[in-house]
N, C-alpha and C positions, 0 to 999 in steps of 0.2 A: 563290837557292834552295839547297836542301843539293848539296853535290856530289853527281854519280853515280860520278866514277872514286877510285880511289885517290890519298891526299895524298902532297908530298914528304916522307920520312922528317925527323923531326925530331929535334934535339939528344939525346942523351941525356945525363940526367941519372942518378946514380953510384946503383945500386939498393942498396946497402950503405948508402946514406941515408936514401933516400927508398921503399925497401919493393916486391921484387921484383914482385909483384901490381899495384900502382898505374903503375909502369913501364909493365909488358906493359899495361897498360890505356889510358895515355897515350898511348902508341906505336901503339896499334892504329886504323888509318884507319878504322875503324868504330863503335870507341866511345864513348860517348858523352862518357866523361870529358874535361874538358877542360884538367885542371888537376892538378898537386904539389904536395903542400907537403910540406916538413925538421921537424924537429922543431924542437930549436934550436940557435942561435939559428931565427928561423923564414924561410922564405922560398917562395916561390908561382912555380913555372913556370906559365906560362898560354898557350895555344893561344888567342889573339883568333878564326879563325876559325870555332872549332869551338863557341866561347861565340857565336857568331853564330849556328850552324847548331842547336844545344839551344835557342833562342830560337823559331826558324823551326819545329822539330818543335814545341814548347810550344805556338806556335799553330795548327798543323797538328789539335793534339791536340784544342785548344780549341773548333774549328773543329767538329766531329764528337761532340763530348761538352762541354758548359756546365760540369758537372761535374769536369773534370779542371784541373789544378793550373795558375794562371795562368804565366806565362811568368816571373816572377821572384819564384821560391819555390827554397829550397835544394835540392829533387832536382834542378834545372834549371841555374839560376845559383846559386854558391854565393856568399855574402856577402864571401870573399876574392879570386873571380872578378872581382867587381862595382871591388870597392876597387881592383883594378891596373887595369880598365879603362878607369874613371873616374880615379883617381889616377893612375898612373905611366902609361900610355901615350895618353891622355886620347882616348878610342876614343868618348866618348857622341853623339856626332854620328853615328856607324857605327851605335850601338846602335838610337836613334832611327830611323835611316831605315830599316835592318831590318825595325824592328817595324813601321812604319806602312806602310811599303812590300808586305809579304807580307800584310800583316791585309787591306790593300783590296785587294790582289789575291786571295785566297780570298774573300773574299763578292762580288767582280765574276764569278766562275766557277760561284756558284750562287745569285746572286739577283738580281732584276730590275736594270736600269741604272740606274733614274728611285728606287729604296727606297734602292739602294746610297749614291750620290748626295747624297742627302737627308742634310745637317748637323747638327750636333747645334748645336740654339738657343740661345741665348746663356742663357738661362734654364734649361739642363740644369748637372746640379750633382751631379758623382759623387758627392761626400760625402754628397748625402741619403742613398742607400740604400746605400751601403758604409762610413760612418763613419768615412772615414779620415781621419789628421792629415796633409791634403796643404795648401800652405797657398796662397793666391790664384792668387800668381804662375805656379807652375808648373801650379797647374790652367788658368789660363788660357792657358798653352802650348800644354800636351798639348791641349788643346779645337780651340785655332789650329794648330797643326802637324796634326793628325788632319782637320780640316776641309778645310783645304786642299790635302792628296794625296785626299779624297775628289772632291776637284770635278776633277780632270783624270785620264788615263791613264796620265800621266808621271808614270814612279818619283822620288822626293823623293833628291836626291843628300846626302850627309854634308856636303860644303864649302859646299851652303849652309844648314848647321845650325850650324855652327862657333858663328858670331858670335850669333846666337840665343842659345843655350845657354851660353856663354862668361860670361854676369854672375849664373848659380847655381853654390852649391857644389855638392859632390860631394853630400851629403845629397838638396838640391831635385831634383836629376837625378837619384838615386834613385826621389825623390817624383813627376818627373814621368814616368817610363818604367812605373811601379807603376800611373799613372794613367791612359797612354794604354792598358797593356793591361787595365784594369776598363773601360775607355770601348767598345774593341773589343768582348768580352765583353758591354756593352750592348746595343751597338749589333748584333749575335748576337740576341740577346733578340729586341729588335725586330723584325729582319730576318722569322727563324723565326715569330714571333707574325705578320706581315699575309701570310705567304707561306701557313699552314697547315702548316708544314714541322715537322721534329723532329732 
């Protein structure tokens, strides 16, 4: 979940480069930015945890308003975030268990145990009603990794997502992190529709 106290200070990076404002923005245990980037040549400091924590508000957000911006949309994650996460520090296992981890822990806090629970069927198929170019494989990841933290209490650990997720590229695990949070947001849908809720 987000921290409540103040982070260790982190590196600074030369605001002569990278633009005093984005600095003090970097730097501030509070906000939300998580990331630099140089001009050029070009290069991306990145805060992993705080790309964890805009992830956890995204669905916090989501959680409260259907309307608001899925968890990996550029005010949120930027598409340079994403690239070092996945690329150079290979964090998608982190990313992963994040999302699926906080999604079913906010709807086990306000919706029945036996709805929560309840799977999504093998026969459910984000692309019908989202159109996306997600292509089998990773839908039927995100389908199994989401299913499966739905049927127990226990939070999904990152080490055992490694190997899972280790035989997509950087692309598919895009595809599939896009996917499990449309699945969420479904699965939202549902929840709210037999609860009466809004």
């Amino acid at each position: 979940m987000v921290e409540q106290f103040p982070r260790p200070r982190r590196a600074v990076p030369d605001p002569d480069v990278y633009g005093e404002a984005a600095v003090r923005e970097f730097l501030d245990p509070w906000h939300p930015r998580a990331s630099v980037e140089t001009g050029s040549p070009v290069r991306v400091y990145v805060d992993p945890e705080r790309v964890l924590d805009n992830i956890t508000l995204a669905l916090h957000r989501l959680d409260v308003d259907l309307d608001a911006p899925p968890a990996f949309e550029p005010d949120t994650v930027t598409v340079n975030e994403l690239a070092v996460m996945l690329d150079d520090l290979d964090r998608a296992a982190s990313l992963v268990a994040r999302l699926v981890n906080v999604a079913v822990q906010l709807m086990a806090t306000r919706y029945p145990e036996p709805l929560v629970r309840f799977p999504l069927p093998d026969t459910y198929d984000l692309r019908d009603a989202d159109r996306l170019a997600i292509g089998d494989r990773e839908h039927a990841l995100a389908r199994e990794i989401l299913n499966e933290r739905l049927a127990t209490d226990v939070d999904l650990h990152p080490d055992d997502l490694v190997e899972r997720l280790r035989p997509l590229s950087p692309g598919e695990q895009v595809h599939l992190l896009v996917a499990l949070c449309r699945m969420y947001r479904h699965k939202l849908v549902a929840l709210k529709h037999h609860t009466g809720t809004s």
